[in-house]
N, C-alpha and C positions, 0 to 999 in steps of 0.2 A: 509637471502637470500630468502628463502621462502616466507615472508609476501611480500617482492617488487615483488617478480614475482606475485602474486596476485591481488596486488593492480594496479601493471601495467595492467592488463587486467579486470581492472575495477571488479573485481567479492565481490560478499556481502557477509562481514564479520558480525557477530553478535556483537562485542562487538565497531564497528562504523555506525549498522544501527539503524532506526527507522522504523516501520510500520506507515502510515499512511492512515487511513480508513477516507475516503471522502465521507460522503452524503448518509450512507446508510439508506437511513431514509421512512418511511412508506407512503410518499406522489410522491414518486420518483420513487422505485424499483418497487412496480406493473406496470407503463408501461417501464420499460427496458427490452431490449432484449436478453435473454439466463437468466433472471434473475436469474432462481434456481441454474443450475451450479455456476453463478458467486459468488452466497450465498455459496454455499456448500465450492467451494475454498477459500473464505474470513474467513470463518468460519476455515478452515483449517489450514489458516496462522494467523487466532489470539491464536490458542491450538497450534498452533509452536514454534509461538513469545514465547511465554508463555511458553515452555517448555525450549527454548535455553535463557529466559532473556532479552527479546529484548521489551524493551519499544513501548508501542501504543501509537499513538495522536489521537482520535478522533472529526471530525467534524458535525458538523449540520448546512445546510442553512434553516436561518430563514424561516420561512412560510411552510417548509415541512413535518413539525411533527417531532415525536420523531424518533429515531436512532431504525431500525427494531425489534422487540423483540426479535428474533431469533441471533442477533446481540448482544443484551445491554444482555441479559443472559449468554454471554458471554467474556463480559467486563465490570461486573459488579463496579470495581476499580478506573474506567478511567468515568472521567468528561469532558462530549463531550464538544467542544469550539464551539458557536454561531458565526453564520460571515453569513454578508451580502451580501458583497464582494464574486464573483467565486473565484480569483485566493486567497488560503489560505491566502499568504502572507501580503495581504493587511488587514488581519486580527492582531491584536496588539500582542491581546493572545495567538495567534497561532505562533507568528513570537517569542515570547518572550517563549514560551515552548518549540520549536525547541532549539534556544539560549541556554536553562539551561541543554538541552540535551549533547548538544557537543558532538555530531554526525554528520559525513560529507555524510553520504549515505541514503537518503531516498526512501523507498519502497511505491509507491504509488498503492489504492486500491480505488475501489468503482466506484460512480457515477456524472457525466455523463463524460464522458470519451472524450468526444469534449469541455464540456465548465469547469467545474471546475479540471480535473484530469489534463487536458492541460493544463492549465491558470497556474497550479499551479506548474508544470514540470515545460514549458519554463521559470520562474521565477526563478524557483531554480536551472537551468541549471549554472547558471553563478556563483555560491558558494558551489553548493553543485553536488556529485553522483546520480543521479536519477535511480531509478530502477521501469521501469511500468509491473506493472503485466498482463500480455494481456489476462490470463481466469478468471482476479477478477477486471476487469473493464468492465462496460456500457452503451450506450447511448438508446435512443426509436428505434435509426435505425441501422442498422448494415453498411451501409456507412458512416456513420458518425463516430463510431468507429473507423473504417477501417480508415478513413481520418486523423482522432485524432491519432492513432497509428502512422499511416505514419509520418505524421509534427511531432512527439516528438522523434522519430527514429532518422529522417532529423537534427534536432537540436540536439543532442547526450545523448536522455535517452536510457538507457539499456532496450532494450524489452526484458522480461522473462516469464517464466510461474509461473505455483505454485509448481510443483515440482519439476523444475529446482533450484527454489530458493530455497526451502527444501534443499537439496542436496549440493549444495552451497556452502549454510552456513553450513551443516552440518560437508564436505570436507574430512570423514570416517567413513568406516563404524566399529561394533564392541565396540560401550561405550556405557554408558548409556541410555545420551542421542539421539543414533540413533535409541536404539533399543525401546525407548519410540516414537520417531518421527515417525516409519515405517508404526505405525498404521494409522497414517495420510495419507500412499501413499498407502497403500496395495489395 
């Protein structure tokens, strides 16, 4: 009874989500805006993922350089997927490591939050949960954002934050793993 009332209300489970970290890459985030917050929360929800088990997919568009340092030191495990293509999907390897996942909930993070984090929502709206993190995505503009949020709302991704989604998935408090998680929100 429980997990339907859940699932009815769209909320993210750990052991049907994935994180996916989109584009945070060295040629990109210096001009984004609120950059550092948006690191510091990314950074957050990959020592979450990582704590609750929650598989990461990491991406890289070609010509932007490597995946931020302050990033790839923290995923050190996980082999970014190249794509040329904004919307991920249109990526083989990307589409085909979601696949081996069999996971219906994905968590999207990163950059730019109008052309690759949207592209790649409205695509996966039609098979999959989408969850956008609204303080670990961004674009150079903050209306553009703002825009990008709006249309992926409109189209029915789950707007969350970072520690709504902590929480979440956590869904109590008092084990182990909250009281390793807390250090995250404190």
């Amino acid at each position: 009874m429980k997990n339907n009332r859940i699932n009815r209300y769209k909320m993210a489970q750990k052991h049907d989500s994935v994180l996916i970290l989109i584009d945070v890459q060295d040629r990109l985030m210096p001009v984004i805006q609120g950059r550092e917050a948006i690191l510091e929360n990314i950074i957050r929800l990959i020592k979450f993922s990582q704590i609750v088990d929650m598989p990461i997919v990491m991406t890289e568009q070609e010509k932007l350089g490597p995946t931020l340092s302050e990033i790839a030191t923290q995923t050190e495990n996980i082999v970014p997927i190249e794509k040329i293509s904004f919307n991920c999907f249109l990526s083989a390897e990307f589409e085909e490591r979601i696949k081996q996942l069999k996971r219906k909930t994905l968590i999207l993070v990163g950059a730019e939050a109008h052309i690759c984090v949207a592209q790649t929502a409205l695509h996966a709206l039609s098979s999959f949960t989408v969850h956008v993190v609204k303080d670990a995505v961004g674009s150079r503009t903050a209306e553009n954002r703002n825009i990008a949020i709006e249309r992926m709302q409109q189209a029915g991704a789950i707007i969350t934050s970072t520690e709504m989604f902590i929480y979440e998935v956590l869904e109590r408090a008092g084990t182990d793993r909250f009281k390793e998680a807390l250090q995250l929100v404190k």
